[in-house]
N, C-alpha and C positions, 0 to 999 in steps of 0.2 A: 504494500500500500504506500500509496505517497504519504510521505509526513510532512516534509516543509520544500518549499520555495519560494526561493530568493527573487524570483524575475519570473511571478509567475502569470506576464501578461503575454512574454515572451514564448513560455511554456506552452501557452492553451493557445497561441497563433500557431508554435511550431508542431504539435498535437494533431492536425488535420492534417499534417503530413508526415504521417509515422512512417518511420522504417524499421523494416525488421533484417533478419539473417539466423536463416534456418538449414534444415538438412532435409534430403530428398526421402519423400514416404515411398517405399515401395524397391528403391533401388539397390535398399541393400549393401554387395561389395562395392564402396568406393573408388576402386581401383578397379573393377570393373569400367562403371560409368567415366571414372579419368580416360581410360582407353576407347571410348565408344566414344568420349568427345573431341579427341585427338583423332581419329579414325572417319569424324565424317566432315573433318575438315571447319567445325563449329565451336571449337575451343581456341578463343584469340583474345587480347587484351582490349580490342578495341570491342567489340558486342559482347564478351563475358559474360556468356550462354549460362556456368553456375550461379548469376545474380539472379535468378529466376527463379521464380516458385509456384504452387500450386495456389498460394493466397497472397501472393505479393502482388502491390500495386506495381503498374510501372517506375512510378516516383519513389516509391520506396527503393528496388532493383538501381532503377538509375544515381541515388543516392549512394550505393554502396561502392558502385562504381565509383562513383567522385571519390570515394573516401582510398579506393585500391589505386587510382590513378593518383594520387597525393598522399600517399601515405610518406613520402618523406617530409612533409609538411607537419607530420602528426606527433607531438612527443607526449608519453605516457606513464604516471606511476602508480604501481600499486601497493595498498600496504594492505598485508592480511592480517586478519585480525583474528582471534578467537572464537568468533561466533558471525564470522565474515569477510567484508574488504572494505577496503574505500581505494576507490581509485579518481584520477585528475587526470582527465582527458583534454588536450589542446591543439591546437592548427595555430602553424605564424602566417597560414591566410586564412583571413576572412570568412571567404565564401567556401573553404573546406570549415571552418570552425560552424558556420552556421549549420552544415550539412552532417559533422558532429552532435551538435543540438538536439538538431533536427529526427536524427537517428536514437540517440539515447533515451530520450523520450517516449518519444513512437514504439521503442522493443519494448522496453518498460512496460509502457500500456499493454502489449500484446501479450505481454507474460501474463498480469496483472487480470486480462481478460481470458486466458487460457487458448490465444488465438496463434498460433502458429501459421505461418508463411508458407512454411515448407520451401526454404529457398535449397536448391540442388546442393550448395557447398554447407549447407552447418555443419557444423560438431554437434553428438549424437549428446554434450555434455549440455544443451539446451532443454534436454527431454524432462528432466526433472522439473525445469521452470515451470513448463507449460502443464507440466500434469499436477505441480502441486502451489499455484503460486501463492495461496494463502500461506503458505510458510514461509516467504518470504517479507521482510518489513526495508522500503526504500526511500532513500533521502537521496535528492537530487537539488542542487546548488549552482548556479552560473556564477563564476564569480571570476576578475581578473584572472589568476591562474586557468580558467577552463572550467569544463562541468563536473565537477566533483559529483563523487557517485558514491554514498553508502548503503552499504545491502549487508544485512542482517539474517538470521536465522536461529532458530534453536533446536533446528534438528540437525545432529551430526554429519549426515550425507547430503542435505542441504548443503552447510558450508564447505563441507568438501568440492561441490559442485562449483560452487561459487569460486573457489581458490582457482580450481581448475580453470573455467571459462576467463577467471582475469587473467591468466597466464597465457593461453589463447588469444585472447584480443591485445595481451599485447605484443606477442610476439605478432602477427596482422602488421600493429601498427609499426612495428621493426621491418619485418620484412615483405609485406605485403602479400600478394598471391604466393610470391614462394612460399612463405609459412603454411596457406592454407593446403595447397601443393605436399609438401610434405605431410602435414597430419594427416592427409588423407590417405598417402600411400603407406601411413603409418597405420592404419584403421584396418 
């Protein structure tokens, strides 16, 4: 649930454009599907075919893209905590910091709501989100530093989850598609 925000007129404009980033229902080996999109010649940086999902908006997909096209733009810390993380997410552009925003938000909500995207590349370590999100308690902050993010839990394999997934997005935000690249053939 949300608890506080800082800028929260900011919040409920960027709201109607949520993004998410999920994993494909139905496909299974990921290394499978890596090879089926390398094979029909539809795995490329510019239309990045795995920003897509079964419930993802355009805007959402085209978001995530901005954020894989700029992630050197993106710097990231996380601290885990005992019964979660807090992480500070930033862009020294702009228009990727807004599309940050924009995205944190929007997954938030969709956790929050139990609505999954089903985008082709998630990690399978979103499944807990959506299946349990009343276990989770969220504080979301815009402030100078970036959108500070605390996420909470009191169930064990919650915050395990959560440790995990921050590790995940930051490593994204390091190395962009190669990150996701690899977890998958690590999958």
């Amino acid at each position: 649930m949300f608890t506080s925000f800082r800028t929260i007129a900011l919040v409920a404009a960027l709201a109607g454009s949520a993004v998410g980033s999920v994993q494909a229902q139905g496909m299974g080996d990921h290394k499978a599907m890596h090879d089926r999109m390398h094979a029909s010649g539809g795995h490329d940086m510019t239309n990045m075919p795995g920003l897509r999902g079964g419930d993802a908006t355009p805007e959402e997909s085209a978001e995530l893209a901005v954020m894989f096209n700029n992630f050197e733009t993106i710097t990231r810390t996380v601290e885990e905590l005992p019964n979660g993380i807090r992480t500070v997410t930033a862009s020294s552009d702009p228009d990727v910091m807004d599309t940050l925003v924009s995205h944190v938000v929007g997954m938030i909500a969709r956790v929050e709501d139990g609505r999954d995207p089903q985008i082709l590349i998630q990690s399978p370590t979103l499944d807990i989100f959506f299946d349990r999100p009343e276990a989770i308690t969220t504080d979301i902050d815009v402030t100078e530093e970036g959108i500070v993010v605390t996420q909470t839990s009191d169930d064990p394999e919650m915050v395990a989850a959560l440790h995990t997934h921050a590790g995940e997005v930051s490593a994204m935000a390091d190395r962009g598609m190669d990150a996701v690249h690899e977890m998958m053939m690590n999958r």
